[in-house]
C-alpha beads as a LAMMPS data file, in Angstrom:
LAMMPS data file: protein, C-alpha beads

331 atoms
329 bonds

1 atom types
1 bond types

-500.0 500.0 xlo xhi
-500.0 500.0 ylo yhi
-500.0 500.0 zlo zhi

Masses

1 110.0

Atoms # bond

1 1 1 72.208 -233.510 -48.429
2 1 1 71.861 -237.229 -48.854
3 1 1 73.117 -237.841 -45.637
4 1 1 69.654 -236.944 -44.149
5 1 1 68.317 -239.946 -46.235
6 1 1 66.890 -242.862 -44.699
7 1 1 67.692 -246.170 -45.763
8 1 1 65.336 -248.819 -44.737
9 1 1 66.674 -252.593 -44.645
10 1 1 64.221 -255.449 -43.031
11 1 1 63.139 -258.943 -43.832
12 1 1 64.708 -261.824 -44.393
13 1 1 66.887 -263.556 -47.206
14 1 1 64.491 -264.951 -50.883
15 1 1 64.961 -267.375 -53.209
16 1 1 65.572 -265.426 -56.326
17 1 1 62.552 -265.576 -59.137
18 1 1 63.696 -266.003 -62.743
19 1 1 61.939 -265.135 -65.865
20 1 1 63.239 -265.167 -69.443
21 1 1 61.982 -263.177 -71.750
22 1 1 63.423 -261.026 -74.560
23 1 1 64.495 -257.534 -74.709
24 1 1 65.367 -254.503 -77.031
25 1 1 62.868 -254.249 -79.875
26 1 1 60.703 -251.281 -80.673
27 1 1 58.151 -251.329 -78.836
28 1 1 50.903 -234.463 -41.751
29 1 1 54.463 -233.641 -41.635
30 1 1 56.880 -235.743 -38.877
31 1 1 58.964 -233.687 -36.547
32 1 1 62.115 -234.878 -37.877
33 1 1 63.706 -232.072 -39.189
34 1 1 66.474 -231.274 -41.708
35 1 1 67.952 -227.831 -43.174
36 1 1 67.881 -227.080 -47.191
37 1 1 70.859 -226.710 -49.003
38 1 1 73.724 -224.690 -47.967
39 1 1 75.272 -223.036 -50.634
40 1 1 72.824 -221.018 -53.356
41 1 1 72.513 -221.269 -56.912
42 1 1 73.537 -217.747 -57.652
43 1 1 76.102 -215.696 -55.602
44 1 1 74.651 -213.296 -52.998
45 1 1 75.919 -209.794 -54.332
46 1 1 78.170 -208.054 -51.810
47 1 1 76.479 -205.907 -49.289
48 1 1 74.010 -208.135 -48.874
49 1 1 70.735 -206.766 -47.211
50 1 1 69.826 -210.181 -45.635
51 1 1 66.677 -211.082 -45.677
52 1 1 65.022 -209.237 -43.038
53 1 1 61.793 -208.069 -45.782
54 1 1 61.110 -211.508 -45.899
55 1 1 59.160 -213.579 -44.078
56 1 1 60.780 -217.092 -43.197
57 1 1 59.012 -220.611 -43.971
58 1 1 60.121 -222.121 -40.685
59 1 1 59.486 -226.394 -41.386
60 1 1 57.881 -226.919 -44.546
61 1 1 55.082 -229.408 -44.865
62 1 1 53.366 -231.118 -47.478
63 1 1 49.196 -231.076 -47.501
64 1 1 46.706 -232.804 -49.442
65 1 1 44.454 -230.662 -51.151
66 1 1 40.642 -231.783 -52.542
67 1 1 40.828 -230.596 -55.884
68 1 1 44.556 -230.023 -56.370
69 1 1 46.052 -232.780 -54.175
70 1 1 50.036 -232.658 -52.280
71 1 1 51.103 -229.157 -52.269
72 1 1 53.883 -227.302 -50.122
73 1 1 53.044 -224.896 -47.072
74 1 1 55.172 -223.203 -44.336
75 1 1 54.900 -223.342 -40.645
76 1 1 51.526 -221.819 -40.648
77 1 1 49.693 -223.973 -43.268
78 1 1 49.917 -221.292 -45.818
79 1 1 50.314 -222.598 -49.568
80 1 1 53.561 -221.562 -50.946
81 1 1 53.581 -221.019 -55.037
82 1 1 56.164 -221.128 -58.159
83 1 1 56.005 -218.359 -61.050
84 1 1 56.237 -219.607 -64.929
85 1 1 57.850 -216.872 -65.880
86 1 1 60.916 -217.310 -63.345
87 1 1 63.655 -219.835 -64.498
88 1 1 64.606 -223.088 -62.230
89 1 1 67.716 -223.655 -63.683
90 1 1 69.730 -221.498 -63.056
91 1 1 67.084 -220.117 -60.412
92 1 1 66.148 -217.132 -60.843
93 1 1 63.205 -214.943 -59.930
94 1 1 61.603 -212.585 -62.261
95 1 1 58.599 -211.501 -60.028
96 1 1 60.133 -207.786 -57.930
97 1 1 57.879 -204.420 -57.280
98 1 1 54.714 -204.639 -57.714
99 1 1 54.856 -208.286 -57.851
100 1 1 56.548 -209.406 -54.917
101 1 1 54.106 -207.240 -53.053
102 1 1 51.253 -209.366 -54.302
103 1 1 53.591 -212.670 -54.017
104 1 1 55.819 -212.132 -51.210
105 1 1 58.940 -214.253 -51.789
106 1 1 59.633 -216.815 -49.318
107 1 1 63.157 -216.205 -47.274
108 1 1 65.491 -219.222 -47.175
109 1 1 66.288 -218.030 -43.471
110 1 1 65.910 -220.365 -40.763
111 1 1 64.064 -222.684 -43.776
112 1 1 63.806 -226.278 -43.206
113 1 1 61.805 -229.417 -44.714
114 1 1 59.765 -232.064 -42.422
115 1 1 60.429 -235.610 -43.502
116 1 1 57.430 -235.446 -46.347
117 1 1 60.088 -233.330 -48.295
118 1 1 63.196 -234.419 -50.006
119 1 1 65.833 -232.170 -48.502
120 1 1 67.524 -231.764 -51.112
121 1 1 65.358 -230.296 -53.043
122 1 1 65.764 -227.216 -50.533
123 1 1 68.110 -224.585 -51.818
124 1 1 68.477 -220.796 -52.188
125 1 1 68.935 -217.767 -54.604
126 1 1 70.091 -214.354 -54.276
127 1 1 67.439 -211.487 -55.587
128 1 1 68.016 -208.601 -57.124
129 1 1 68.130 -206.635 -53.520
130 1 1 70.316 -209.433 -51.970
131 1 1 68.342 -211.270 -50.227
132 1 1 68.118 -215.098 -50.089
133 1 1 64.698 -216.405 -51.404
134 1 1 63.949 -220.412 -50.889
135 1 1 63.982 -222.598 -53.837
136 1 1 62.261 -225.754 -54.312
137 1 1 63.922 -228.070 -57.052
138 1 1 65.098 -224.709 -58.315
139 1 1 61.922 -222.798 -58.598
140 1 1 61.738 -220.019 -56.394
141 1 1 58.931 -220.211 -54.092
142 1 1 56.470 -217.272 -52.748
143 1 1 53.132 -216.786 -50.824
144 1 1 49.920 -215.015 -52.352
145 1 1 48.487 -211.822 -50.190
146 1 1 44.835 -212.372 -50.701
147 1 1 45.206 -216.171 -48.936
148 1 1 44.055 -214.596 -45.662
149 1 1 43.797 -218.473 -44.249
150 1 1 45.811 -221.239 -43.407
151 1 1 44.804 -223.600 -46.384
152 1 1 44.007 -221.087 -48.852
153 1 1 44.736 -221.640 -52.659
154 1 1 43.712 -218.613 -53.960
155 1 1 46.331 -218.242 -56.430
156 1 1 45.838 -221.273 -58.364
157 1 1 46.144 -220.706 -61.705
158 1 1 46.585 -216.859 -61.773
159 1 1 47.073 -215.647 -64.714
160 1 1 47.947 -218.852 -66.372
161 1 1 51.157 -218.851 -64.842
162 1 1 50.817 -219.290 -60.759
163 1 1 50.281 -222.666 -59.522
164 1 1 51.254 -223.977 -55.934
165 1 1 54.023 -226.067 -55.242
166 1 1 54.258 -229.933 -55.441
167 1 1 56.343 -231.668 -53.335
168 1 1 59.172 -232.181 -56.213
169 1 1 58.719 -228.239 -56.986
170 1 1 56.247 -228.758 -60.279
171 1 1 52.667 -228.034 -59.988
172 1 1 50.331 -228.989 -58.340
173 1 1 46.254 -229.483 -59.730
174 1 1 47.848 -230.137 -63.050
175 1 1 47.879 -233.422 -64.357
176 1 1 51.411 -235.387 -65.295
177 1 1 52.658 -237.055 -67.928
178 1 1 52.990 -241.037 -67.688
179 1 1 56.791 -240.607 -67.794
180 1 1 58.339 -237.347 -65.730
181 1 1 62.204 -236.293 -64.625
182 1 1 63.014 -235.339 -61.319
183 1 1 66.078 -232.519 -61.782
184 1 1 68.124 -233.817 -58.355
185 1 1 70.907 -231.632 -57.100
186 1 1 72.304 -234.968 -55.102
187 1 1 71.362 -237.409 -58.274
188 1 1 71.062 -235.300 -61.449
189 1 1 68.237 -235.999 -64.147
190 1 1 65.966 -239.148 -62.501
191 1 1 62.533 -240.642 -63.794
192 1 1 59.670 -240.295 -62.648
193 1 1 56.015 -242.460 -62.850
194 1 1 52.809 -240.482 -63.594
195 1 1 52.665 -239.740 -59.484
196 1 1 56.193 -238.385 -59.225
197 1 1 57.609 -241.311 -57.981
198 1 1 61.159 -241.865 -58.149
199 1 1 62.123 -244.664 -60.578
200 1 1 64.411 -247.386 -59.529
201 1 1 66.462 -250.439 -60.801
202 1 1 67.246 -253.834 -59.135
203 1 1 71.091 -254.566 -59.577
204 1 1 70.246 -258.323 -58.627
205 1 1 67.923 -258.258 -61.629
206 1 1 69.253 -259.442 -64.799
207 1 1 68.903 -257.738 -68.214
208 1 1 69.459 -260.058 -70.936
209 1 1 67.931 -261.975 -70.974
210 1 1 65.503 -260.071 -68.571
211 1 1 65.164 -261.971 -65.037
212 1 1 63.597 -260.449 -61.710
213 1 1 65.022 -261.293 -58.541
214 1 1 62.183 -259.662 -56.734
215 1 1 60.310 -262.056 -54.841
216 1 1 57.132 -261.372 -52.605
217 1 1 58.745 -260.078 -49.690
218 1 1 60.543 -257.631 -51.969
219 1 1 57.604 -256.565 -53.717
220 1 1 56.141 -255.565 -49.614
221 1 1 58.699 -252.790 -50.302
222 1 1 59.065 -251.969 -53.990
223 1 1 56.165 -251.831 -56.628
224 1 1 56.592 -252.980 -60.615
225 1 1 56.282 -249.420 -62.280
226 1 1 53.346 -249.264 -64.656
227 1 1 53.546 -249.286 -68.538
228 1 1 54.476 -246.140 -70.916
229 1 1 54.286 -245.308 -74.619
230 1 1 56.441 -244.500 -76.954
231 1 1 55.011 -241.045 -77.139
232 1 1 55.698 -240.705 -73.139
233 1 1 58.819 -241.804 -73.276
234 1 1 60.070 -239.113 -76.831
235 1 1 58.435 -236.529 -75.256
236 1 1 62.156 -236.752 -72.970
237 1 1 63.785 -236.883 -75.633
238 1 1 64.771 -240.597 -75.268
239 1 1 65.070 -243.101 -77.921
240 1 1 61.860 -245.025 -77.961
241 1 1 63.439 -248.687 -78.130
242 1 1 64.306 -247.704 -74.706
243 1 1 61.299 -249.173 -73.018
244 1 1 60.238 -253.249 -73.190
245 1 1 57.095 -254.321 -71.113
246 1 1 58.054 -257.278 -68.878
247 1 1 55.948 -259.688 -68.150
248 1 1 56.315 -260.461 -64.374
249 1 1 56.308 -264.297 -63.002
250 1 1 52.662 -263.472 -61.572
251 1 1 51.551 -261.849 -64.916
252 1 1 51.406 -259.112 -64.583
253 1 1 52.862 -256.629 -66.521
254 1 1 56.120 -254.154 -65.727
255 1 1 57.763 -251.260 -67.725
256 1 1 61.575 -252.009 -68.381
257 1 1 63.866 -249.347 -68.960
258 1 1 67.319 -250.866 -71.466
259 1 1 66.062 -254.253 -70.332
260 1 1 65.905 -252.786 -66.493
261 1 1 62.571 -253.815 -64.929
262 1 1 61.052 -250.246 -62.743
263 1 1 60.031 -250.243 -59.434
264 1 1 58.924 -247.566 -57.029
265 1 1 59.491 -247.515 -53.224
266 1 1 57.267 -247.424 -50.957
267 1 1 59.386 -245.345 -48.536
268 1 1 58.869 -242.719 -51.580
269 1 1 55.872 -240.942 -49.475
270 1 1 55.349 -238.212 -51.541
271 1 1 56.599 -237.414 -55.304
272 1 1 60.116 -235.853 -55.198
273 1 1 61.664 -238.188 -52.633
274 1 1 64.491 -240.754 -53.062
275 1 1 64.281 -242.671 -50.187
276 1 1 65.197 -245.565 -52.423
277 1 1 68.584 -244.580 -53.428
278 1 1 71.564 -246.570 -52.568
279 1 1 69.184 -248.984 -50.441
280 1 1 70.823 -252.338 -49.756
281 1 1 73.584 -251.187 -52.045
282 1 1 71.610 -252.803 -54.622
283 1 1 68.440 -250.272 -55.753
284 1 1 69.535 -247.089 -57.607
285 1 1 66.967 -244.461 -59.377
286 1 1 67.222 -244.748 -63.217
287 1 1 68.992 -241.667 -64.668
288 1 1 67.412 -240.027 -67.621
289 1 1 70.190 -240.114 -70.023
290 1 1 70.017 -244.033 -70.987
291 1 1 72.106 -245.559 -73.779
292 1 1 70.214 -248.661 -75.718
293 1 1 72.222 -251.535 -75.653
294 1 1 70.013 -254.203 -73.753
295 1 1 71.220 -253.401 -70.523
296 1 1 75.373 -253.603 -70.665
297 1 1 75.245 -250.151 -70.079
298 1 1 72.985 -249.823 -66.280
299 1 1 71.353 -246.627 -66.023
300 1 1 71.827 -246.324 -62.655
301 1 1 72.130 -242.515 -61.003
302 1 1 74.865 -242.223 -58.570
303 1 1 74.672 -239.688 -55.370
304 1 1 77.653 -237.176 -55.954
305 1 1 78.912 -237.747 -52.589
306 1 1 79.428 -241.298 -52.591
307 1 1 79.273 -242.572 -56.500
308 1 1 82.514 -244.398 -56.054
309 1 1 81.348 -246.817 -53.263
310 1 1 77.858 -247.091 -54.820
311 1 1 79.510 -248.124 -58.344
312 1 1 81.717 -250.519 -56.087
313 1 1 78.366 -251.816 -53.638
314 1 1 76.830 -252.306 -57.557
315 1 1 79.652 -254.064 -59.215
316 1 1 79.647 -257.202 -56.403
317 1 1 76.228 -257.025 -55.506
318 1 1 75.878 -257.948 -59.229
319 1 1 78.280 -261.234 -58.904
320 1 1 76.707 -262.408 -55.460
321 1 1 74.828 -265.553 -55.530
322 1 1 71.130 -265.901 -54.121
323 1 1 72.283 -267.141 -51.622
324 1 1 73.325 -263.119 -49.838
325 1 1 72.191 -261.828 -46.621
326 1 1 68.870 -259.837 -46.193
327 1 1 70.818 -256.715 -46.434
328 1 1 72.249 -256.807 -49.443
329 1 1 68.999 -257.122 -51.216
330 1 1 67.858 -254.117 -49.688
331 1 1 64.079 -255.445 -48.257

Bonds

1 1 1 2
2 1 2 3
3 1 3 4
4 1 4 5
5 1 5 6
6 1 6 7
7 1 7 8
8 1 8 9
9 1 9 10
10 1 10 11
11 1 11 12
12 1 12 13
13 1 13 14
14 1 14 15
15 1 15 16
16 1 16 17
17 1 17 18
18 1 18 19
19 1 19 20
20 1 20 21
21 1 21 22
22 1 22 23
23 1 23 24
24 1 24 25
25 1 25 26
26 1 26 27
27 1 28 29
28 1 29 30
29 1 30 31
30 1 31 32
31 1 32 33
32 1 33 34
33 1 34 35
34 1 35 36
35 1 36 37
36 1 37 38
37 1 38 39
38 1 39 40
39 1 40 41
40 1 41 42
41 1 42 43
42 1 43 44
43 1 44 45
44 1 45 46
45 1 46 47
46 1 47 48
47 1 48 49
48 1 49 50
49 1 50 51
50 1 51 52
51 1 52 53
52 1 53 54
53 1 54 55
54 1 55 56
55 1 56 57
56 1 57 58
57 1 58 59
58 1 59 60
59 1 60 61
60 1 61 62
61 1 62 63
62 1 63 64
63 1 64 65
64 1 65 66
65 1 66 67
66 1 67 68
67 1 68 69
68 1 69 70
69 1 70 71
70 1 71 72
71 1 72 73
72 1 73 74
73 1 74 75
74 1 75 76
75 1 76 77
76 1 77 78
77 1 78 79
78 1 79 80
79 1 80 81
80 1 81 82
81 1 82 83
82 1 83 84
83 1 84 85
84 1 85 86
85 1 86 87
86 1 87 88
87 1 88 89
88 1 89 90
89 1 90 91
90 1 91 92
91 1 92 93
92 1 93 94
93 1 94 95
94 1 95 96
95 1 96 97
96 1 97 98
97 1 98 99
98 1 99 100
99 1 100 101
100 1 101 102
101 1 102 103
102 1 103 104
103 1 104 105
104 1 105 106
105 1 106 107
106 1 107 108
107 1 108 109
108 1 109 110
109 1 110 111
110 1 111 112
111 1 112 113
112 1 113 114
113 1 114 115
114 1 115 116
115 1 116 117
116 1 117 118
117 1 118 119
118 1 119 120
119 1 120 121
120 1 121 122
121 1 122 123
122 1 123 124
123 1 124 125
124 1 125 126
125 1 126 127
126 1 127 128
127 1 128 129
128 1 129 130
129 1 130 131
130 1 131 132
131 1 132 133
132 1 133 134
133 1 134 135
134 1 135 136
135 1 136 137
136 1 137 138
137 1 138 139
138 1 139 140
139 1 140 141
140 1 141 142
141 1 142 143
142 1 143 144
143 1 144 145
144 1 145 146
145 1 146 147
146 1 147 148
147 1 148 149
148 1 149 150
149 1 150 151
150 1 151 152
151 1 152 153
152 1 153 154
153 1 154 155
154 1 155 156
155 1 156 157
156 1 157 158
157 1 158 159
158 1 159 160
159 1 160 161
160 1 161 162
161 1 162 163
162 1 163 164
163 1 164 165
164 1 165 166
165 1 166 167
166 1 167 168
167 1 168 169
168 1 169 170
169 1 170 171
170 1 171 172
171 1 172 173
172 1 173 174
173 1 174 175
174 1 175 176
175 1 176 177
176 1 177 178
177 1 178 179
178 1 179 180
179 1 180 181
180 1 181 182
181 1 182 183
182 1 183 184
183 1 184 185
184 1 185 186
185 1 186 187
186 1 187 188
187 1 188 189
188 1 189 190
189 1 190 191
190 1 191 192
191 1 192 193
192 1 193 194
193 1 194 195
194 1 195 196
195 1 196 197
196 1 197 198
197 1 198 199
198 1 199 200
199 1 200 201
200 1 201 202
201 1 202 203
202 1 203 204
203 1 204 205
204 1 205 206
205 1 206 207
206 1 207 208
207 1 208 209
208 1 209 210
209 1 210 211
210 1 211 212
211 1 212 213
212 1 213 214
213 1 214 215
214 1 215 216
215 1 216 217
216 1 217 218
217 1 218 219
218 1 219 220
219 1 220 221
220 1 221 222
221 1 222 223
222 1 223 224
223 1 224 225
224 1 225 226
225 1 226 227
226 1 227 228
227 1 228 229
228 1 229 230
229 1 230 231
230 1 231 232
231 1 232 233
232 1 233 234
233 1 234 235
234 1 235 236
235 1 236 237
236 1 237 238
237 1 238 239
238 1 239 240
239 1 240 241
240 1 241 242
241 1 242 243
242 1 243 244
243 1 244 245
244 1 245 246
245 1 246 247
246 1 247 248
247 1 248 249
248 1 249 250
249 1 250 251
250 1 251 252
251 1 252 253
252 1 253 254
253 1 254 255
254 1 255 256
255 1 256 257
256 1 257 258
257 1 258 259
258 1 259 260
259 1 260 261
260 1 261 262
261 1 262 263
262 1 263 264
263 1 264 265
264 1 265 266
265 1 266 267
266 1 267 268
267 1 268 269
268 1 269 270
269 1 270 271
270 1 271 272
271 1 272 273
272 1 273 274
273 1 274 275
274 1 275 276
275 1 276 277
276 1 277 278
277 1 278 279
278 1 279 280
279 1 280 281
280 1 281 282
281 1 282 283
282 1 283 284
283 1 284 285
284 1 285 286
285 1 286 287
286 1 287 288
287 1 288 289
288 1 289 290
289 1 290 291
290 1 291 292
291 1 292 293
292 1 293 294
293 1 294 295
294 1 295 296
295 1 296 297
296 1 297 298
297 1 298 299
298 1 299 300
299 1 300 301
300 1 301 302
301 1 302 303
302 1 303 304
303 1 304 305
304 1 305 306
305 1 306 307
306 1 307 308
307 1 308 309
308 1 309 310
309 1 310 311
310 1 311 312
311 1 312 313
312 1 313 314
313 1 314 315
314 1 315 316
315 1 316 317
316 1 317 318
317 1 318 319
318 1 319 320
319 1 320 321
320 1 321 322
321 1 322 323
322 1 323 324
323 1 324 325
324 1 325 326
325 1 326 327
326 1 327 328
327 1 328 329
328 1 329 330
329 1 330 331
């Protein structure tokens, strides 16, 4: 699905910055058009009804809300939900009967995401009765019957355990944690910032000890990622020495992830995307699972599809002098 991914490359070669410092102690939608995944995360049974008592999504949007800000609709503007009680991963719906008729599932049918969606976020499961429901970063995905209106959020909340859909498939009017993982089919486990913002590292950067080779016509592109705690950062279950603030060359300061200063993209429109991947063949999203060893190891996610050429694009992008094309700094 990454093959639908953008990659933007403009401007014009930089000097590179350098800063020392020490490291390691405690401390409305386009009309561009794509299709969600093709396989499922659960077999269709055999004798599949199809999904004809379901009503398709058509192209997905994303719409800012007042009071609970980017959610997911279809075709017709209608909000689309997620369940608590259903499972992302593995998806699976819980919500049949009685339910379903006051949450009709969604059909993956004819399904397809307008460029304020990651695509591949977009997948499929099988119900009980056969039919393919649409997924959203696993979480199965329905509409509420009493939102008689395009724009309606009457189901927000429900219960305690309906909420509608953010763009990365959490949800939406419920406030984040500084530090967040994005679950990517195409990248695995990636961090987020408080805004669901995919997380990225600089291979022309240098961990120890900590440089930044992003100058101010890199920084039109990517943004220094704001601080987190400790607390923020073992609520993931990561090792808190993991994180060093890094003070920029302007002053300002930057979160640093195994001596890896964290940027966001601003081709990352909405949270869930990773538009930033792979860019240049130097910026890669920060995987979740990072070993502390002040930066030998680069957390770096790969794409499944091409993590042999992105290891290689990594490996000499890291030897080349300042003196490389625009290109290869990705800005």
């Amino acid at each position: 699905m990454g093959k639908w991914r953008k990659v933007l490359l403009a401007g014009v070669a930089a000097a590179t910055m350098l800063l020392a410092t020490a490291c390691g102690a405690s401390t409305q939608p386009t009309t561009t058009v794509v299709q969600p995944a093709a396989g499922s995360v659960a077999a269709s049974p055999s004798g599949s009804t199809g999904t004809s008592a379901l009503k398709t999504a058509g192209v997905l949007a994303v719409r800012s809300d007042a009071k609970l800000g980017a959610l997911v609709t279809d075709s017709e503007g209608n909000t689309l939900y997620r369940f608590d009680k259903d499972t992302p991963s593995p998806s699976k719906s819980n919500c049949d009967g009685d339910c379903a008729t006051a949450w009709p599932p969604v059909s993956a049918d004819d399904a397809s995401a307008s460029d304020s969606l990651n695509p591949d976020l977009l997948g499929w499961v099988a119900r009980s009765d056969g039919t393919k429901q649409l997924t959203l970063s696993g979480w199965p995905l329905y509409r509420y019957s009493k939102d008689t209106t395009a724009g309606d959020t009457n189901g927000q909340g429900v219960g305690g355990t309906w909420f509608a859909a953010a763009p990365d498939g959490k949800k939406s009017g419920v406030k984040r944690a500084a530090l967040n993982v994005l679950d990517s089919p195409e990248l695995g486990k990636v961090l987020q910032d408080k805004n669901g913002k995919t997380l990225y590292l600089f291979t022309k950067d240098k961990p120890w000890p900590m440089t930044t080779a992003c100058d101010a016509t890199c920084l039109q592109k990517w943004t220094p990622s704001g601080l987190v705690t400790t607390a923020d950062v073992t609520a993931l279950g990561l090792d808190p020495k993991v994180i060093f603030t890094f003070t920029t060359p302007n002053g300002t300061k930057q979160e640093a992830f195994n001596c890896w200063p964290a940027y966001t993209f601003k081709g990352d429109k909405e949270a869930g995307q990773t538009n930033g991947q792979g860019v240049g063949g130097v910026w890669f999203a920060f995987k979740k699972d990072i070993v502390v060893d002040r930066g030998k190891t680069k957390p770096a996610a790969q794409a499944k599809a091409d993590s042999s050429a992105s290891s290689s694009s990594s490996s000499s992008s890291s030897s080349s002098s300042s003196s490389s094309n625009s290109s290869s700094y990705g800005y």
